[in-house]
ZAGUKE-302201 format. One record per residue: residue in three letters; x, y, z of N, C-alpha, C, O, CB in turn. Coordinates in steps of 0.02 Angstrom, whole numbers, plus 50000, padded with zeros to 5 digits. Atoms other than C-alpha are relative to their C-alpha. Glycine has a CB too. Layout:
alaXYZXYZXYZXYZXYZ
...
# end
This chain:
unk499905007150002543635414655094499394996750035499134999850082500684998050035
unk500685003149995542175403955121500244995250039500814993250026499594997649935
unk499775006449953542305389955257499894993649965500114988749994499574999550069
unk499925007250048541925375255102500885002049989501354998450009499364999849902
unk499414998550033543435383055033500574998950058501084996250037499975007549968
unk499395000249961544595383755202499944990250004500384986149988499945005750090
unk500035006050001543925366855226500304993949951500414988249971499485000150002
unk499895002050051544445361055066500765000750004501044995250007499625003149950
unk499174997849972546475369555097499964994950049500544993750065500215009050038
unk499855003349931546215357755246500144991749980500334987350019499265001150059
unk499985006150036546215342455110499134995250007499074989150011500724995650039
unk500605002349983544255339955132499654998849908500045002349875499575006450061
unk500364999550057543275337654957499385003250008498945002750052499924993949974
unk500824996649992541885347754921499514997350038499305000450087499645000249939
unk500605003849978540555335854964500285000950073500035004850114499864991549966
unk499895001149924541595330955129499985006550024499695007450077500674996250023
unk500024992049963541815350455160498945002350018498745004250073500505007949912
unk500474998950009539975353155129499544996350081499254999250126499924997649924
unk500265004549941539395336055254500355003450064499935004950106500254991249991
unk499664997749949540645343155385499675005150032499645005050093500605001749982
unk500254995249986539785358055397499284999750022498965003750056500115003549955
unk500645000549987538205350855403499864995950074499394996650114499684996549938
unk499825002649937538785340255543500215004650069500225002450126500544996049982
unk500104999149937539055352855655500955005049997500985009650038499804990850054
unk499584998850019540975358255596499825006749997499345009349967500194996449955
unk500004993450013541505375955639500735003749985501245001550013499665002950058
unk499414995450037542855388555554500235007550043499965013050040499665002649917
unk500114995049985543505399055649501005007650004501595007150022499514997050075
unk499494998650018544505413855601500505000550056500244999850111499925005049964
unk499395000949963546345414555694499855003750038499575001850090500635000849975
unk500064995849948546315431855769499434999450058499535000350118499965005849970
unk500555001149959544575428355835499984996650063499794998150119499634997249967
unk499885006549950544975412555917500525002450046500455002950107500284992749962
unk499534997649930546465418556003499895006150017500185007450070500794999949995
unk500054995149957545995433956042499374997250070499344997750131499765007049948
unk500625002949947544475426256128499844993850031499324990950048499455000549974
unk499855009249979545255409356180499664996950072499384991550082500964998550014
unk500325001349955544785411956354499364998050031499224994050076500105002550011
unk500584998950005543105416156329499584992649967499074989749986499995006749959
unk500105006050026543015401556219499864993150050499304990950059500574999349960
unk499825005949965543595386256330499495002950056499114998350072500874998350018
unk500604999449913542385393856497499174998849938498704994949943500035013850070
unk500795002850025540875393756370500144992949975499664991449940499615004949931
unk500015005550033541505375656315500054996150062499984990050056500524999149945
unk499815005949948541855368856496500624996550014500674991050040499654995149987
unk499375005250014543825365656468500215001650075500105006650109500665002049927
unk499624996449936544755364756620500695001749992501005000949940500004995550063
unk499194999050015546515370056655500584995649961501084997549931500275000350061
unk499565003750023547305355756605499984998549927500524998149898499994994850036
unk500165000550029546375352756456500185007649949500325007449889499524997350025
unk499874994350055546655371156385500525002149968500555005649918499865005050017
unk499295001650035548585367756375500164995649937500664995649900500374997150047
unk500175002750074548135357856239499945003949933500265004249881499384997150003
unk500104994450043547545369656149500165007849976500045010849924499615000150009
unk499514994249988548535385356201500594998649953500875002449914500255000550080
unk499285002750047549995373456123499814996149927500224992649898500514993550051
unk500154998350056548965372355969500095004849957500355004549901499644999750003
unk499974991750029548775391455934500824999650004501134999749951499545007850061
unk499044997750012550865393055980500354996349962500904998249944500514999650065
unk499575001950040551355380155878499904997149930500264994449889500294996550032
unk500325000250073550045379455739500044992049985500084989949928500495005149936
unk500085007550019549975360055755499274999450040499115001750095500734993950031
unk500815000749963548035354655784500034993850033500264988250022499274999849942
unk500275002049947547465349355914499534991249985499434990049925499515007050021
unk500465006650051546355330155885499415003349993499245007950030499814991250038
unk500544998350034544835332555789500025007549983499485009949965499414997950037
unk500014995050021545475349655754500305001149917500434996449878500295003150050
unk499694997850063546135357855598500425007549981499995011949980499454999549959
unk499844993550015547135373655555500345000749918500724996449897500505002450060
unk500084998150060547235380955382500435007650012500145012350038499164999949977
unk499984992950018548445396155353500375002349930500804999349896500345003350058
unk499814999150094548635406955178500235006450002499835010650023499284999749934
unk499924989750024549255424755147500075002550076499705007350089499025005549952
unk499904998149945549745427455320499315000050047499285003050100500345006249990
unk500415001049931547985422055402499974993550013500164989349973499285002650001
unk500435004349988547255409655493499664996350010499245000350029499944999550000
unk500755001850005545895398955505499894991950046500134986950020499774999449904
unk499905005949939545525384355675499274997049987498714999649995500155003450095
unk500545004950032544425371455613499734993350076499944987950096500534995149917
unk500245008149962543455360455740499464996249974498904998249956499755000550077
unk500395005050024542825344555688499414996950036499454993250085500414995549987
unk500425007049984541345336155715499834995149963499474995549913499465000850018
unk499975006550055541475319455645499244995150017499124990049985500884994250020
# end
């Protein structure tokens, strides 16, 4: 699956999937992200309070703002926006 394409499951149009990406928009697969959530948020600067946000993203599969999640066939896929 190609990140135009998850982008696109996410209700993006080609073009907008395409600009998104060029903007800075990254895909990232599920297991990845939560396996390496921690790792994530210290290289991003989140603090504690801020990462409950996003902890209660991954558990309840509702995104986060300017986020996105995409899942198909039992995976996946945490979309952050840059608009």
């Amino acid at each position: 699956m190609t990140d135009i394409e998850i982008l696109m499951m996410d209700g993006c149009t080609k073009s907008e999937a395409e600009k998104h990406l060029k903007n800075g928009t990254t895909v990232f697969e599920g297991e990845d992200f939560e396996r390496h959530f921690g790792s994530y948020m210290d290289e991003w600067g989140i603090d504690e309070d801020e990462r409950a946000e996003y902890k209660a993203m991954i558990d309840a599969k509702k995104p986060a703002a300017d986020w996105g999640i995409v899942e198909r066939e039992g995976k996946t896929w945490y979309i952050m926006y840059v608009l």
